[in-house]
C-alpha angles and dihedrals in degrees: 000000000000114000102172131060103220091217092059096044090090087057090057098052109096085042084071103243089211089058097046086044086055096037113123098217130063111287125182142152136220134196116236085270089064094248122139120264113155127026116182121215084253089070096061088050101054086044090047087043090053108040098258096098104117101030088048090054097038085039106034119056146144107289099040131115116256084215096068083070101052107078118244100266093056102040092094093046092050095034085048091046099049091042091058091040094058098040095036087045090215136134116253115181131174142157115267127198108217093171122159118206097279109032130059115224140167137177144202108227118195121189118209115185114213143213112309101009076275097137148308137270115208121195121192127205119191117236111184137340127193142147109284123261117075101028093249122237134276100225118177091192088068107117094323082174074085093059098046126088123214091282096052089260128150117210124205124175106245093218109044092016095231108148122221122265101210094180081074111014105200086069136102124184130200108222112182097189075063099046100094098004110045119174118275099245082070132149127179126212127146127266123241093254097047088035090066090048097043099043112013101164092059090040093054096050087050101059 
């Protein structure tokens, strides 16, 4: 099944292609119309994981419009919020639920424009995930061995905030107890995602 418009491919260069391919959450890209254009493998996970597998990949190809999946109520948020993004080009980021009727789950979306006003890239980050009843905790104390690298040493990205998963390093994770009061041992840095919009010349060298 195509996943990537091969007009939209040079848009996606200084994001680093082979990182967004890797990444654990769901990653996908839209035209300015709000179209599909790019659908990571993460995105057919999520879908598989969550009982959605076979109707995602029948229902949700290249070609249709991000905004058929968003209910009625929240079309215009989300329509209002993606327009800004793109013509403010400026990054807009939020937590998102996306529970079923059993499981509790919420994200962490993050909404990057790119060149031209042509289109956006989201990137979504998984927060926490539990059976539903009580909403669970965010603890930022769960298995931090995950979170530091070989010199006890914690990495946040110094732009979204999202700190560094070393026990699979193409991963990112938003931690909310972390957002404003990180721990100490603490370096900042810019992950691969903040570091194309921020800096697309070096990112583009780079790639």
């Amino acid at each position: 099944m195509e996943r990537l418009d091969r007009e939209f491919k040079p848009l996606l260069r200084p994001y680093n292609l082979d990182y967004l391919e890797t990444y654990s959450g769901a990653v996908y890209g839209v035209w300015k119309n709000f179209r599909l254009a790019y659908l990571n493998p993460g995105w057919y996970r999520f879908a598989r994981e969550n009982r959605g597998g076979p109707y995602v990949s029948r229902e949700w190809k290249l070609g249709r419009s991000i905004l058929d999946g968003i209910s009625s109520d929240l079309k215009g948020f989300y329509a209002a919020k993606f327009k800004a993004c793109l013509h403010s080009h400026t990054v807009w980021s939020h937590d998102c639920e996306c529970s079923d009727r059993t499981i509790y789950r919420c994200c962490h979306q993050i909404v990057y424009p790119l060149s031209q006003q042509a289109g956006l890239l989201i990137v979504n980050s998984l927060i926490v995930e539990g059976v539903r009843g009580p909403v669970p905790a965010l603890e930022s104390t769960a298995d931090q061995s995950i979170y530091l690298d070989k010199n006890g040493f914690f990495c946040q990205c110094a732009y979204c905030r999202r700190m560094k998963n070393f026990r699979d390093r193409e991963r990112w994770d938003w931690i909310p107890a972390w957002v404003n009061r990180y721990p100490k041992n603490t370096s900042h840095t810019f992950c691969p995602s903040c570091f194309a919009h921020y800096f697309p010349a070096a990112a583009a060298k780079g790639a």
